[in-house]
C-alpha positions in Angstrom: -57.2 -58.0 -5.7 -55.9 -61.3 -4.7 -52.7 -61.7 -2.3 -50.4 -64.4 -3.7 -47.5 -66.3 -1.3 -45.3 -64.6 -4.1 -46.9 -61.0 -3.2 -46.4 -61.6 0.5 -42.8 -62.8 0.2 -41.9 -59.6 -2.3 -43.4 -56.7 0.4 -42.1 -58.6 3.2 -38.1 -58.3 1.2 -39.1 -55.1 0.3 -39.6 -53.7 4.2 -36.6 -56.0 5.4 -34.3 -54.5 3.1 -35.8 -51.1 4.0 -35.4 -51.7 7.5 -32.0 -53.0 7.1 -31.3 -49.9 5.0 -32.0 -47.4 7.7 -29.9 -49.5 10.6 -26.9 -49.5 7.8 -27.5 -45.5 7.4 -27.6 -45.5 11.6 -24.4 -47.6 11.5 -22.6 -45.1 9.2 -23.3 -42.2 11.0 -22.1 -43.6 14.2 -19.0 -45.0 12.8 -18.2 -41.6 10.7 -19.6 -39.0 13.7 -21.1 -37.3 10.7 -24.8 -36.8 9.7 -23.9 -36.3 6.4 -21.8 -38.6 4.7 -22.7 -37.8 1.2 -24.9 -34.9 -0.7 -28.1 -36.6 -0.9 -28.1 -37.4 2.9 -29.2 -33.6 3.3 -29.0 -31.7 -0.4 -29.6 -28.2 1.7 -27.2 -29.0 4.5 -24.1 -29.9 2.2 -24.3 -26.1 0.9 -24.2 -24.7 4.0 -21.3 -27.6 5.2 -19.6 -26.3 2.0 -19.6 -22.9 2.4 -18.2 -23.3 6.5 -15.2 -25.3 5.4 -14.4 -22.6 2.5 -14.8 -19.6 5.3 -12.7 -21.6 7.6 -9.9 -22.5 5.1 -9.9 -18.7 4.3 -9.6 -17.8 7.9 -7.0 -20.7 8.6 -4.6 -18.8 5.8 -5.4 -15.4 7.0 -4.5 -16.3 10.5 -1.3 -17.5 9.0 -0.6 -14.3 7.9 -1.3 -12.6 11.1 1.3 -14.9 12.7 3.8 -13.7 9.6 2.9 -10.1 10.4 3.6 -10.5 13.9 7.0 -11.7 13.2 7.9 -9.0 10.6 6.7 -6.6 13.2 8.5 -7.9 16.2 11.8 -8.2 14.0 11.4 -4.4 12.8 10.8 -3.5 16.5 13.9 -5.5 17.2 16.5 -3.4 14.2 14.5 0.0 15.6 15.9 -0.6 18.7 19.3 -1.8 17.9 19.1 1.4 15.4 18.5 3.7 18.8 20.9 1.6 21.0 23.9 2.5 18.1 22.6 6.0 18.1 22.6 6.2 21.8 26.6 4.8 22.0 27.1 8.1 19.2 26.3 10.5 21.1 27.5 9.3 24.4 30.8 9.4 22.1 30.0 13.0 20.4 29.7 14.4 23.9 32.8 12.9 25.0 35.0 14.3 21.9 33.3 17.2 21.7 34.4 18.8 25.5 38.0 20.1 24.3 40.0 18.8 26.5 40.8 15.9 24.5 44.1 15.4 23.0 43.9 14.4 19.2 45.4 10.7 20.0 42.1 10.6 22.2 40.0 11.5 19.3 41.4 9.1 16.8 40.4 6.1 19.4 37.1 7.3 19.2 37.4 7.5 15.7 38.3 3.7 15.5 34.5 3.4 17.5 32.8 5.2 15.0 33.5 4.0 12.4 32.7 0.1 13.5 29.5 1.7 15.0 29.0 3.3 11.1 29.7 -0.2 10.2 27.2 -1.7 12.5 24.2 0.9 11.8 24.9 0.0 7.8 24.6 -4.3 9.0 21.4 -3.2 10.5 20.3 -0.8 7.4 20.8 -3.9 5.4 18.7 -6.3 7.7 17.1 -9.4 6.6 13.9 -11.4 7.2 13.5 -14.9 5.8 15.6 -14.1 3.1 14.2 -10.6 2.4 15.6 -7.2 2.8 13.2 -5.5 5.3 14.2 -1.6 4.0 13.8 -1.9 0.3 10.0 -2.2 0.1 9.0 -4.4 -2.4 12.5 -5.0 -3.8 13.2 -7.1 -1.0 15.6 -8.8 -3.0 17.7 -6.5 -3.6 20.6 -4.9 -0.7 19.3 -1.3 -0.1 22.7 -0.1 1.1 25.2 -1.7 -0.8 28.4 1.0 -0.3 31.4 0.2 -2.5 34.7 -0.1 -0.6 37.8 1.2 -0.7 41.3 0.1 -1.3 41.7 -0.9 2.6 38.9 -2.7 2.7 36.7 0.0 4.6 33.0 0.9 3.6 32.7 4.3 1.2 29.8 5.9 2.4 30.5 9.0 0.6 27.1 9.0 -1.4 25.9 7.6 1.4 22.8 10.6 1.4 21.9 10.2 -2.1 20.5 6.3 -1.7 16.7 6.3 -2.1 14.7 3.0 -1.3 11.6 1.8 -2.5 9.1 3.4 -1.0 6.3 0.6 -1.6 4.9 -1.3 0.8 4.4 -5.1 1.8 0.8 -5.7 2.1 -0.2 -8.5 4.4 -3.9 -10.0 4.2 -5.4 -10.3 6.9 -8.8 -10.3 7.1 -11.8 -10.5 4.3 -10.7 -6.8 2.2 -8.6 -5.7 4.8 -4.3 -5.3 4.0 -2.2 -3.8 6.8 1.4 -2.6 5.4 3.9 -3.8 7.8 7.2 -2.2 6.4 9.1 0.7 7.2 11.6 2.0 4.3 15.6 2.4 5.0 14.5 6.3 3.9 12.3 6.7 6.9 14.2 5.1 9.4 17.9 6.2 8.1 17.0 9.4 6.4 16.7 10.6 2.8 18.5 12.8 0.4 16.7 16.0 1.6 17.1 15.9 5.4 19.3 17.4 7.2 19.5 14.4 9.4 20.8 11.1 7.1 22.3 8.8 9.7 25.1 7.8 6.8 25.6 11.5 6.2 25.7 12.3 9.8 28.7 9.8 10.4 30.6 11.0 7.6 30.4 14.6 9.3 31.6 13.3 13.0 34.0 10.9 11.5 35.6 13.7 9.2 35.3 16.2 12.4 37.2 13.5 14.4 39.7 13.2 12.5 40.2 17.2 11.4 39.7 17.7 15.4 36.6 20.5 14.6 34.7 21.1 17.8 32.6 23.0 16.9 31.3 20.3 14.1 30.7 17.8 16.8 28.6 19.9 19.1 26.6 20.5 16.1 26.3 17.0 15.5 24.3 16.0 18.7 21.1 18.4 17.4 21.1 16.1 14.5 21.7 12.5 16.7 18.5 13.6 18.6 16.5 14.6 15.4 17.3 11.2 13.9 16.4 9.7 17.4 13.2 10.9 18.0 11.8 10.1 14.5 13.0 6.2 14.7 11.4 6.8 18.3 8.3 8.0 16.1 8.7 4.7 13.6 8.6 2.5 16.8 5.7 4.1 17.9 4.0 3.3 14.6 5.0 -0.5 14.3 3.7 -0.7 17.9 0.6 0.4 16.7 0.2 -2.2 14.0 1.6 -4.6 16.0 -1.6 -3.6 18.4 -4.1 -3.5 15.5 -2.3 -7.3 14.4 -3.2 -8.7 17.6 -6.8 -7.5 17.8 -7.4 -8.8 14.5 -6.1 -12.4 15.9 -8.3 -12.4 18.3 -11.3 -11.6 16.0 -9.8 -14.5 14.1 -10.0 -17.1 16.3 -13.3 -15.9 17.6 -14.6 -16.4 14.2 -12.8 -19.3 14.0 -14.7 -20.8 17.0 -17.9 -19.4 15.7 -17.6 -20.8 11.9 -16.3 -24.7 13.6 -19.7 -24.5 16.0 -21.7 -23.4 12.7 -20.1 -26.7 10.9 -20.5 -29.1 14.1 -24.3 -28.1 14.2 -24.4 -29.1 10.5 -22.2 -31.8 10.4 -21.5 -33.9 13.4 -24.0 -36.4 13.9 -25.9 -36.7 17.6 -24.1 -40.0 19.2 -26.6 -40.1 22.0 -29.8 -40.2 19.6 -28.2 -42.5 17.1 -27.5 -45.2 19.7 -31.2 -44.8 20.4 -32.3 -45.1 17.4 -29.8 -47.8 16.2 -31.5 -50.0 19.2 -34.7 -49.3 18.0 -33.9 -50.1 14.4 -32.8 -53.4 15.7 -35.5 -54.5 17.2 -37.3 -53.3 14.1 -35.3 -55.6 11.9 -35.5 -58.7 14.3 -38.9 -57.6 14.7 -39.3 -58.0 10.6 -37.5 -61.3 10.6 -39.2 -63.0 13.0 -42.3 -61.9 11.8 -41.4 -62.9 8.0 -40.6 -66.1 9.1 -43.8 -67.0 10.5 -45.5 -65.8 7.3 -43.3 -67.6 4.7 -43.0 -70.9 6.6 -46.1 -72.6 5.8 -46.6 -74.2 2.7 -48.6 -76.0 0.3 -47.2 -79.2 1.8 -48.1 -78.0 5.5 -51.7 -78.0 4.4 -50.9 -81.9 3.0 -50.6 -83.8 6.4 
């Protein structure tokens, strides 16, 4: 086969444009910090690039719920304890009342406590996170202990015992298949219908044994203040717990986090070191090509004239 000027000047395009081609790919990778700037660059590579940024989006939003459990948590730890501290101030009272030596004008001041610490305990029954009541379950929008009042403006907790809650739970995601409930119902921190020990029920007894002057009613009362105490103390315990087993799992989080971004890198990020390597070398490549082109393209059917 004969070689033609117009053969020699096509192949010798052809392998500048191929060199130039792999110096503009060099230059791209360099300027993005990626080794992959589009699916044909590495057609088995973009699945696996794909497939770490959809695990780390999906571990992104579950530690985002971890952080939202933690706060549900610490803010139920925080209307436990308030719960026990207004329990605590009761039967500090109860034991003062209940000594008989008081006169009745001494119980009726310690009337006027109760009742604003009846008051308080039913603010902290109704007790709300971002916009949500935290002891009605999943009707969070909706006031569990909404008491009528009467004519002088006081709270009637009459049927105080007979208010039931909902008694389902707020699941939080928080790992691939795994929901933690992170409620507690006004039932089983306040008391239901069917124990002995309602917190509402129990203030209606002391209040009404303050005011009659029944002694023997109050002593009774402190068996009850320590029953309800030591199962909020129990409720504590168990928020605690999840609180522990919520931490652990943020830890595994951002583990796998750092595990899943070192997975991508390895994938994705391009190797600055050997690319400026072989960006020189594609240089001299090219100039290489050009200065070699030039000498074999220059001469012409008039350089053979003279």
């Amino acid at each position: 086969m004969r070689v033609t000027n117009n053969m020699l000047s096509s192949q010798l395009l052809l392998n500048l444009n191929r060199n130039a081609q792999q110096m503009n790919n060099t230059q791209i990778q360099l300027a993005t910090g990626r080794k992959i700037n589009k699916p044909s660059d590495d057609p088995v590579g973009i699945t696996y690039s794909l497939r770490y940024r959809a695990e780390l989006s999906s571990n992104e939003q579950y530690q985002k719920n971890v952080d939202s459990a933690v706060s549900w948590l610490d803010f139920n730890e925080t209307v436990l304890t308030q719960s026990g501290d207004v329990l605590q101030r009761v039967r500090e009272l109860v034991v003062q009342a209940s000594t008989g030596t008081n006169p009745q004008s001494a119980l009726d001041s310690i009337n006027e406590e109760m009742k604003q610490l009846k008051e308080q305990m039913i603010d902290i029954a109704n007790s709300k996170f971002n916009g949500k009541y935290i002891f009605n379950g999943e009707t969070y929008d909706t006031m569990p202990y909404d008491f009528p009042k009467n004519i002088d403006g006081s709270i009637d907790t009459t049927n105080a015992g007979d208010v039931v809650t909902d008694p389902g739970k707020i699941n939080f995601i928080v790992g691939e298949s795994v929901q933690l409930p992170i409620n507690i119902t006004g039932n089983e921190v306040f008391g239901s219908a069917t124990e002995d020990d309602n917190v509402f029920v129990m203030f209606n007894t002391i209040i009404e044994s303050l005011t009659e002057g029944k002694q023997k009613e109050l002593s009774d009362q402190l068996d009850v203040i320590d029953s309800r105490v030591s199962k909020i103390l129990a409720n504590r315990a168990e928020i605690g717990a999840k609180t522990n087993r919520v931490d652990l799992m943020m830890n595994r989080l951002d583990d796998l986090g750092i595990n899943l971004t070192d997975l991508q890198s390895k994938v994705e990020d391009a190797d600055f070191a050997e690319l400026a390597m072989q960006s020189k070398i594609q240089e001299n490549i090219y100039n290489a090509s050009l200065s070699t082109g030039a000498k074999i393209i220059s001469p012409t059917l008039v350089d053979f004239l003279r």
